[in-house]
Backbone bond lengths (Angstrom), bond angles and torsions (degrees), N, CA, C in turn:
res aa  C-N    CA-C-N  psi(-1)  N-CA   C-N-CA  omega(-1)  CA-C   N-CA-C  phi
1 X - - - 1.452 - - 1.519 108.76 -
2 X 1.608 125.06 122.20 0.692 124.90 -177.95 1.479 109.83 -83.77
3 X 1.476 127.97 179.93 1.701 132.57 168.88 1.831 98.28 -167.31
4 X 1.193 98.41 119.51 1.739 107.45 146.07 1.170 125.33 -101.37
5 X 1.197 95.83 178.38 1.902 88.35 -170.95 1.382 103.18 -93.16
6 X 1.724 123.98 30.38 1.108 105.87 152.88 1.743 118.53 -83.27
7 X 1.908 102.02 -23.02 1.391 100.23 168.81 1.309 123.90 -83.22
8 X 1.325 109.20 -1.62 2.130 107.52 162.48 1.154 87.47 -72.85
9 X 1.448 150.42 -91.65 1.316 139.81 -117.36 1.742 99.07 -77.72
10 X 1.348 113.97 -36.56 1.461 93.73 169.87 1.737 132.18 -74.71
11 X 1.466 104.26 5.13 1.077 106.72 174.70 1.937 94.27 -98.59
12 X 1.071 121.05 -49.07 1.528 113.72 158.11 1.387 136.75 -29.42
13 X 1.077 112.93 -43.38 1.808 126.95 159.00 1.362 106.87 -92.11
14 X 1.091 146.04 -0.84 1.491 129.21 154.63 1.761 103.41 -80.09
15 X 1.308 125.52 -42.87 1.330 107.26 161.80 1.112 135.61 -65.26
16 X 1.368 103.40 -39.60 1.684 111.20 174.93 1.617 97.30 -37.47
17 X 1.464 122.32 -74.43 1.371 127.66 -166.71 1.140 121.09 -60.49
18 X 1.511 120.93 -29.73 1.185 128.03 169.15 1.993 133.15 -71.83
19 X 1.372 82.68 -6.70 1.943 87.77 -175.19 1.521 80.36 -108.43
20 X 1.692 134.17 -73.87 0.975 133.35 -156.02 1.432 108.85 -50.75
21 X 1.389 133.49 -47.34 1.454 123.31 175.82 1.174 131.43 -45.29
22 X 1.310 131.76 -47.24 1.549 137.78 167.24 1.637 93.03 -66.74
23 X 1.143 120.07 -47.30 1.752 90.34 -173.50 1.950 111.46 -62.70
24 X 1.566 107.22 -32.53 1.609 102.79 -177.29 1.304 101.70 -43.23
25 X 1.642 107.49 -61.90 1.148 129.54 -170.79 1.926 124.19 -30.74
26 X 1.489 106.86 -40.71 1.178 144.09 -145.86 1.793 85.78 -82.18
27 X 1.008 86.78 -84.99 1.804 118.14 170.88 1.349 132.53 -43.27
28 X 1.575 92.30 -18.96 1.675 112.68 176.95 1.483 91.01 -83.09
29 X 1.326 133.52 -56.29 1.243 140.93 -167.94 1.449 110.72 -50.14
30 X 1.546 97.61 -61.87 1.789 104.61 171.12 1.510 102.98 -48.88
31 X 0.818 128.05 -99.40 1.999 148.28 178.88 1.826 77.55 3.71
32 X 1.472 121.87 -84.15 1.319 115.57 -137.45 1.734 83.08 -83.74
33 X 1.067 139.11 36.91 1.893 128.28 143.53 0.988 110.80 -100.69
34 X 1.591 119.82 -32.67 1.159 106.00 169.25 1.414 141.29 -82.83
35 X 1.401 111.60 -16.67 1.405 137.77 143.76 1.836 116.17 -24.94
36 X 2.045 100.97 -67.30 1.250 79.05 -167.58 1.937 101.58 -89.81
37 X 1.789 115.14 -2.05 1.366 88.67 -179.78 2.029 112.39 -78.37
38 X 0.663 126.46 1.09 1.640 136.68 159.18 1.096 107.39 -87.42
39 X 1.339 139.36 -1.79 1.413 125.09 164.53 1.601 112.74 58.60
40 X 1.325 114.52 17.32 1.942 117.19 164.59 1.351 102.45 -57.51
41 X 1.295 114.91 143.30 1.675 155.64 -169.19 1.585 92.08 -76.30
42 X 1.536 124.48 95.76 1.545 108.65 160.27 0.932 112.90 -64.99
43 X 1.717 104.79 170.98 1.632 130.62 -172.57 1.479 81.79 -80.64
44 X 1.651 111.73 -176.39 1.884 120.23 175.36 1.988 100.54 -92.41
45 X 0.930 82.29 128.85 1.971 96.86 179.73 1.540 106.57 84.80
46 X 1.519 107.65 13.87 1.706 99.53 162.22 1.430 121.50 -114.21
47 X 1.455 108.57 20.61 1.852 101.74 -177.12 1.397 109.45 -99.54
48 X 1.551 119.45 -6.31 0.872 115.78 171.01 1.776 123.65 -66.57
49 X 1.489 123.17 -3.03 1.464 120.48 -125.71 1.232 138.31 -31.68
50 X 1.554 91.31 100.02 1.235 104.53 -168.86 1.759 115.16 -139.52
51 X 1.146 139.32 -141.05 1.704 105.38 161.62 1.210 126.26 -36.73
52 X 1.156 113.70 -65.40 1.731 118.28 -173.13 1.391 96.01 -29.06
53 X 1.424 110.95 -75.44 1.973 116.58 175.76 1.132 118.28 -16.60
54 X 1.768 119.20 -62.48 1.186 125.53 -149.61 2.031 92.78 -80.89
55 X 1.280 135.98 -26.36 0.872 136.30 -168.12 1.224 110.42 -93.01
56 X 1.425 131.99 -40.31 1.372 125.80 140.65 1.669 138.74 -14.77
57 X 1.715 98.62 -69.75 1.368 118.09 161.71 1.475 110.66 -45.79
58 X 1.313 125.39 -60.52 1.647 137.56 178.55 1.680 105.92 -41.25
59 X 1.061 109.65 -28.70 1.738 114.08 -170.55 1.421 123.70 -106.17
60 X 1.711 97.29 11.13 1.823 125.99 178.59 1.508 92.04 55.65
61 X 1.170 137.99 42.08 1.865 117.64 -173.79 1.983 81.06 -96.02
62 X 1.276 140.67 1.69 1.336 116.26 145.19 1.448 154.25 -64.59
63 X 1.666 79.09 -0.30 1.858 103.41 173.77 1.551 110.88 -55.45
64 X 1.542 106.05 -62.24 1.336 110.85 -157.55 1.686 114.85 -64.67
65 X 1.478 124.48 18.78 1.462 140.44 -141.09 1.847 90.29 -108.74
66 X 1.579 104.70 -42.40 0.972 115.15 -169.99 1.679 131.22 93.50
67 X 1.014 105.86 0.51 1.690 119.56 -139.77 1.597 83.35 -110.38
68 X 1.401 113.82 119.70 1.592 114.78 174.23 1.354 108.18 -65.01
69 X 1.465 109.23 -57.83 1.670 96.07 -169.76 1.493 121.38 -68.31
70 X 1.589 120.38 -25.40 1.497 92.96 166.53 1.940 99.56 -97.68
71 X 0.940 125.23 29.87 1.739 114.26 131.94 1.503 117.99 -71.73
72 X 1.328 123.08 -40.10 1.755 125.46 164.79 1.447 115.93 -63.38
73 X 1.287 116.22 -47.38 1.412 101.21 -176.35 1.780 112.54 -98.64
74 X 1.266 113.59 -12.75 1.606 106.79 166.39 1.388 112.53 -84.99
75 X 1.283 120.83 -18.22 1.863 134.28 178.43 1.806 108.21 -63.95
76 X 1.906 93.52 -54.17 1.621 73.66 -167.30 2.065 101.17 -108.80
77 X 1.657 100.69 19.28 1.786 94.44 133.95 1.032 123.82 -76.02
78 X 1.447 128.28 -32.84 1.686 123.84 176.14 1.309 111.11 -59.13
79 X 1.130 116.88 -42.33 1.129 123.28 -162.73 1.627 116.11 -77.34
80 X 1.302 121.90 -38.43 1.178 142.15 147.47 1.749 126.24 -36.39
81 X 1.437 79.81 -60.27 2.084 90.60 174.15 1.302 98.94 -62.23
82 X 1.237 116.53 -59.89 1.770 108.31 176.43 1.420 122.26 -21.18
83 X 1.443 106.61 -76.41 0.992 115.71 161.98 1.745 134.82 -30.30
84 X 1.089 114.89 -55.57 1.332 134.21 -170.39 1.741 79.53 -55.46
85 X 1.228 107.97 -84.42 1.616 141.70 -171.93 1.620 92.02 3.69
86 X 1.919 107.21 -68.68 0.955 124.04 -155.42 1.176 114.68 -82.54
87 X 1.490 104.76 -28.99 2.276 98.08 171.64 1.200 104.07 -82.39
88 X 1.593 123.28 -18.07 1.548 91.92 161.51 1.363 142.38 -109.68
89 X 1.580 109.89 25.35 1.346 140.14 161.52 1.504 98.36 -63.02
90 X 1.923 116.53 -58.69 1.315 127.96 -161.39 1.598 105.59 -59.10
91 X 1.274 91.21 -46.36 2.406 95.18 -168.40 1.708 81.42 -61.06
92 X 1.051 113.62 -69.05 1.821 94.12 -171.46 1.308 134.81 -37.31
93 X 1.598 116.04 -37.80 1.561 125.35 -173.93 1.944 88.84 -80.56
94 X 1.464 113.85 -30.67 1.722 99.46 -168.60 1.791 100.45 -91.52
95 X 1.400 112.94 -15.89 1.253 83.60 164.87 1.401 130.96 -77.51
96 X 1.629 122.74 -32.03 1.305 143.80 -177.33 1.520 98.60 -57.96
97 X 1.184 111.12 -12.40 1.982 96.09 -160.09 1.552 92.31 -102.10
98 X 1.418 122.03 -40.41 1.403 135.39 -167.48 2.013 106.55 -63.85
């Protein structure tokens, strides 16, 4: 069995996307409880939380809220979705090339 390192890195971005997504996911959930138990004012297309949310969170606009704990749990969903975003941008560009 052969392997190049085009099949390490796609096995690298299948995890990348695969751990970080359930955590976005995870954190998205937390972020928007704590959202509505503080009763903060959503943006328009974020009360649903649902994309709009998750893309919100991705763009840190939960900073200006003030609220430490959803700065912890909307911080490391951003940070997470990022992630996700980008390993599974990568399995796509490494499958297309292979």
């Amino acid at each position: 069995m052969q392997t190049g390192a085009g099949s390490l890195l796609l096995f690298l971005m299948l995890g990348l996307a695969g751990s970080a997504a359930p955590a976005h996911i995870g954190f998205r959930v937390l972020a928007y409880r704590q959202h509505l138990d503080k009763d903060h004012a959503f943006e328009p297309g974020t009360a649903d939380g649902n994309w709009g949310y998750s893309w919100w969170l991705m763009r840190w606009r939960h900073r200006v809220l003030g609220d430490p704990s959803l700065n912890f749990f909307g911080g490391i969903a951003a940070g997470s979705g990022w992630l996700a975003l980008v390993g599974g941008i990568g399995v796509i560009v490494l499958i297309a090339l292979q």
